[in-house]
N, C-alpha and C positions, 0 to 999 in steps of 0.2 A: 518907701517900704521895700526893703530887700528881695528879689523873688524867691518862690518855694524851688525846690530841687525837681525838675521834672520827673525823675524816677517815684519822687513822693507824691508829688501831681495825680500822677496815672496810677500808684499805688502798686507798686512792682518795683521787683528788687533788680540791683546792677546787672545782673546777670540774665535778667530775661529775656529772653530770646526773639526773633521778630513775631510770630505767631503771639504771645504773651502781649507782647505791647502791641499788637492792634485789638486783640480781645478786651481788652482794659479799656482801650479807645474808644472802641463801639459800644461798651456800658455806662460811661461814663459820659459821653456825647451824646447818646438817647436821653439820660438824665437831665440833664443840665440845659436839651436843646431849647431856645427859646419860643418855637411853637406849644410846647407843653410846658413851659414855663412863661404864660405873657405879662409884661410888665411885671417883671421882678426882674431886678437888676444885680442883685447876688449872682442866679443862674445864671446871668449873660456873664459878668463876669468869668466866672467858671469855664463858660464853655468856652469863651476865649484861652483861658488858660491851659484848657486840656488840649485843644486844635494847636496851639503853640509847643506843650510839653510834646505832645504827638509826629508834629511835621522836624522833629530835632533827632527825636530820638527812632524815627523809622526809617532817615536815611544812614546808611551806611557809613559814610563820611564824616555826614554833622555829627551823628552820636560819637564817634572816635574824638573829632575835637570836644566837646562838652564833656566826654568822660575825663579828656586833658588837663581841658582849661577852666570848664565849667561856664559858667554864663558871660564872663570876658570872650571868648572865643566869637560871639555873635553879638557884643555890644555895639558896633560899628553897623550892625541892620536892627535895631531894635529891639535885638531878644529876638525876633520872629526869622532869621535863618538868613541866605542869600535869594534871594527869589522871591518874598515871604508870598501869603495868601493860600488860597486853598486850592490850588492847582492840582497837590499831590495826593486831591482824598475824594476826587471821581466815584470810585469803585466801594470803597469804603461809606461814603455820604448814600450812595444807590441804596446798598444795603439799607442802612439808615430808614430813610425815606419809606423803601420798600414796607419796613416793620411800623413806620409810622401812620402812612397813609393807605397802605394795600397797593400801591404804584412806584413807578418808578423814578427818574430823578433828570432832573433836569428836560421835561416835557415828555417821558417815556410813558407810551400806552398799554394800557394787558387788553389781551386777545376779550372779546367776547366768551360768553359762557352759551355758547350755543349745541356745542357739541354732548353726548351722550355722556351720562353720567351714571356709575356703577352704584348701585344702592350698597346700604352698611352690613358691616353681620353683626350675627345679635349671639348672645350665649345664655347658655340657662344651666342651674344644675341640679341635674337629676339623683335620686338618695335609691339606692335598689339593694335587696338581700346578699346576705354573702352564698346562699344558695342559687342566686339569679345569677350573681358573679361567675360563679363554678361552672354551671353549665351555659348560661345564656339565656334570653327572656325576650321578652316583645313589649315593649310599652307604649302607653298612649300618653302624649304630653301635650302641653296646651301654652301656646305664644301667643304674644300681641305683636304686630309688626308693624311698617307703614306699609302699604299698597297704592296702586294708581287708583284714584277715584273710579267709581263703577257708572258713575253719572257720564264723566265729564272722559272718561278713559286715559287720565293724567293731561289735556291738555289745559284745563280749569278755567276754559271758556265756558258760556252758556251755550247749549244747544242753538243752533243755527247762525253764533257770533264766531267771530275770529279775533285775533292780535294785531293790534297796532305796533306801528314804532313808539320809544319812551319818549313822553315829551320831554324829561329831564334831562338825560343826555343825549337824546336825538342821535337813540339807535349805534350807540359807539359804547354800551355796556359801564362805562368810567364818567366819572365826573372830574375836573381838571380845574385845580384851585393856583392861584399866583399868590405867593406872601413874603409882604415885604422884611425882610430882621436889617439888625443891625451890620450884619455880613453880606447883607447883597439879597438880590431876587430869588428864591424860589418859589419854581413850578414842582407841585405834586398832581398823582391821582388816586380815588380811589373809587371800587367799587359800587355802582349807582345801587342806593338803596330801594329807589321805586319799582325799579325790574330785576332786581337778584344778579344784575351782567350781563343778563340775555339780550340786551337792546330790545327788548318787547313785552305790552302788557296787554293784559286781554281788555276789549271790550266791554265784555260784561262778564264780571265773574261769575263760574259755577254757584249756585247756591247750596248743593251737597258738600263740595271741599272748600265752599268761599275764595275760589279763583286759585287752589295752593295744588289742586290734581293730584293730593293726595289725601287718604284716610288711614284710620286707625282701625286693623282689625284684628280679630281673634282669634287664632285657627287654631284645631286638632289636628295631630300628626302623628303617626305609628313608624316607632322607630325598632329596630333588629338590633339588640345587643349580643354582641357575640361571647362565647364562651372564655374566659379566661381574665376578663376586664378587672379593673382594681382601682382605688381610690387615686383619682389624675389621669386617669386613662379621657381621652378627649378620644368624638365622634363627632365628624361634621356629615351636616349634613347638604350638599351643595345647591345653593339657590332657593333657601329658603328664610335666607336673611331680608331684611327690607329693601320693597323694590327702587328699581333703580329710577332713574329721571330723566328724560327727552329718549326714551327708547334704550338705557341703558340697562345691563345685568343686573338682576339683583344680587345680594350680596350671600352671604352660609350663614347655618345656624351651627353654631357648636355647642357640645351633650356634653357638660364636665360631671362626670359619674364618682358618687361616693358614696363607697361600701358600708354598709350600718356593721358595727360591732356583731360579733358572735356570742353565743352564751359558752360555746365552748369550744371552739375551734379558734386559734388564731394563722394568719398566713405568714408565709414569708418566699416571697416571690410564688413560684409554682407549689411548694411545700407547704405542708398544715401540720400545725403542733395542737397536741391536746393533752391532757392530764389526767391520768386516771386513776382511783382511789382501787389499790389491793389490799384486803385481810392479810392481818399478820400471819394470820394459819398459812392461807395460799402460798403468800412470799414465802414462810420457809417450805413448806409441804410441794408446791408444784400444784400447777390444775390451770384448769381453762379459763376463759374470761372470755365478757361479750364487748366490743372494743366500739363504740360510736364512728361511723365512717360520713359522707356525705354520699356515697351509695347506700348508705342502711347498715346495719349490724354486725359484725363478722367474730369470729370466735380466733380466740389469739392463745396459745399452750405457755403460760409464765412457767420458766424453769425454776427447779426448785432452786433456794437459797437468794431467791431475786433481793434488791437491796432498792431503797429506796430512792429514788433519783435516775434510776436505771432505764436508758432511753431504748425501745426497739421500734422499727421500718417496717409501715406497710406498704409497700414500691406497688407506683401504679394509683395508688389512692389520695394522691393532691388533686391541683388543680391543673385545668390542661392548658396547653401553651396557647396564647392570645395568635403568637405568629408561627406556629411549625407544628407538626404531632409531636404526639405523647402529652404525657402526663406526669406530675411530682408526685410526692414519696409524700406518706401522712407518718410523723413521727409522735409515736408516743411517751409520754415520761409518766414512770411508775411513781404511786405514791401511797408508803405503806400507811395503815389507817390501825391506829391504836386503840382500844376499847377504850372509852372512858369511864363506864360501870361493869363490872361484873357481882356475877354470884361468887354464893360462898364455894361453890362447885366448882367453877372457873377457877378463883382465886386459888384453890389449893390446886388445882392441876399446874396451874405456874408455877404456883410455891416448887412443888417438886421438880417442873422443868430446871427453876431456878437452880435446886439444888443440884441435881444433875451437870448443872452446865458448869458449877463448884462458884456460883454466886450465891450470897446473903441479900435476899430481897428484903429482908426488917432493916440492914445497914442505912442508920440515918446520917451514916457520914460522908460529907460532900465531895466532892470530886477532888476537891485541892487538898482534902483533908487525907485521901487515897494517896496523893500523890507524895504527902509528906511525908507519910510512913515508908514508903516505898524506897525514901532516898535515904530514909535513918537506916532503913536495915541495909 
């Protein structure tokens, strides 16, 4: 059988780069390796084929001749290169290994897990007024976190017990396996399951945390939200995330805040829009109005002739800056409000507005009909 092309091997094109074809390497040698594949003979296969497409096309040299010659260029060693073997994939195999077993490669050890460890943060999120937004509010919120047992005060010994070494790995946190493949001897390690790394297991476990030194609990918290906040605005809160393990920090909590809709205000950054319905009398005639604020009421003078759509500033009357003084601008947009019944009294007072204004309020012809006479005459 003819071999495949090692660029189609490793599935990457002529042109890929060396970064490119070791990424390929290492997903495809994970795949195929024959500890995650035992006794299937396909995968072995394969993995030979990919450790060969690989050791060709990572050296600088060999790939220039292969891109030449092609697989003539190295039929005189086999297809597998001058040197062949796995000599050239140390660093690459560690990696490997690394993600296989939690160790390292070729008898390499990990440190114990003895040292302190920072607990996690936790996030939660909080729903509050667009008036709490504006000014700022106090709330009371309610987490579950991990903590250090209350019994056992995270060691998750029983009272007057201590810690052993692990009989499993006998106090060296790893376990260290030999296995044989088709390619030769490997040594891995990984993390001892009976002591979590720590080379040590208690005695006798806590009966409150059952030897883990830690719990599940509940707490209330009052939190200060400041003035200006807006839907994504984040608040941490420092050290209130779950605690941590062998004496370490515990972690934050963070307040993702989102604002509930308005009935009538909307925001835009520091700035508030609102929509206000004026009588037709008002808009043309002029007069006052009472204008909705999130200070309370204020009286606003519409000039006469106002038009619908017609935006005016109340500076000073948004929302105040989250990071600096002052305060946005509340923009209103005018919105004239057409009767939709009148009296016979109304109706003839338009009539004659109408008249006045040199319009035919009975004119039942349509706009397009207006406009076609317009261009005959």
């Amino acid at each position: 059988m003819a071999k495949r092309d090692y660029y189609e091997i490793l599935g990457i094109g002529r042109d890929a780069d060396e970064k490119e074809i070791k990424a390929a390497f290492r997903k495809l040698a994970k795949k195929y390796h024959p500890d995650l594949n035992p006794n299937d003979k396909e995968a072995e296969a394969k993995f030979k084929e990919v450790n060969e497409a690989y050791e060709v096309l990572s050296d600088p040299d060999r790939k220039a001749k292969y891109d030449k010659f092609g697989h003539a260029a190295f039929d005189q060693n086999g297809g597998f290169g001058a040197g062949g073997g796995f000599s050239d994939f140390g660093d690459i195999f560690g990696d490997i290994f690394g993600d296989f077993f939690g160790g390292g490669f070729g008898g390499a050890t990990r440190a114990k897990r003895t040292g302190p460890k920072a607990g996690s943060d936790l996030k939660i999120k909080l729903d509050i007024d667009f008036e709490e937004a504006a000014f700022g509010t106090k709330k009371d919120i309610k987490i579950n976190r991990i903590e250090r047992c209350h019994i056992c005060d995270g060691t998750g010994a029983k009272a007057g017990t201590g810690k052993k070494t692990c009989p499993d790995c006998q106090g060296t946190g790893t376990i260290r396996t030999v296995q044989r493949t088709p390619f030769g001897q490997f040594a891995s390690t990984r993390t001892c399951t009976n002591c979590g790394g720590t080379g040590e297991v208690v005695e006798e476990p806590c009966t409150a945390c059952s030897g883990s030194g830690k719990e599940k609990k509940s707490r209330k918290l009052s939190i200060n939200i400041p003035a200006g906040v807006d839907t994504g605005s984040v608040i941490p809160l420092r050290g209130e995330g779950n605690h941590g393990e062998r004496g370490g920090p515990p972690g934050d909590l963070y307040v993702y805040i989102n604002v509930r809709p308005h009935e009538i205000f909307e925001r835009d950054g520091n700035d508030i829009w609102c929509e206000i319905p004026v009588s037709f009398a008002k808009a043309a005639l002029g007069g006052s109005i009472e204008v909705p604020t999130i200070d309370g009421k204020v009286k606003y003078e519409v000039p006469e002739g106002t038009q619908t759509g017609t935006v005016f500033r109340l500076r000073n009357k948004g929302i105040k800056n989250l990071r600096g003084a002052g305060r946005g601008d509340q923009y209103v947009r005018v919105k004239i409000e057409v009767p939709k019944k009148l009296t016979e009294k109304q109706r003839n007072i338009l009539v004659q507005f109408a008249n006045e204004m040199g319009e035919k309020p009975d004119d039942k012809k349509g706009f397009f009909g207006k406009m076609k006479d317009a261009f005959r005459d």
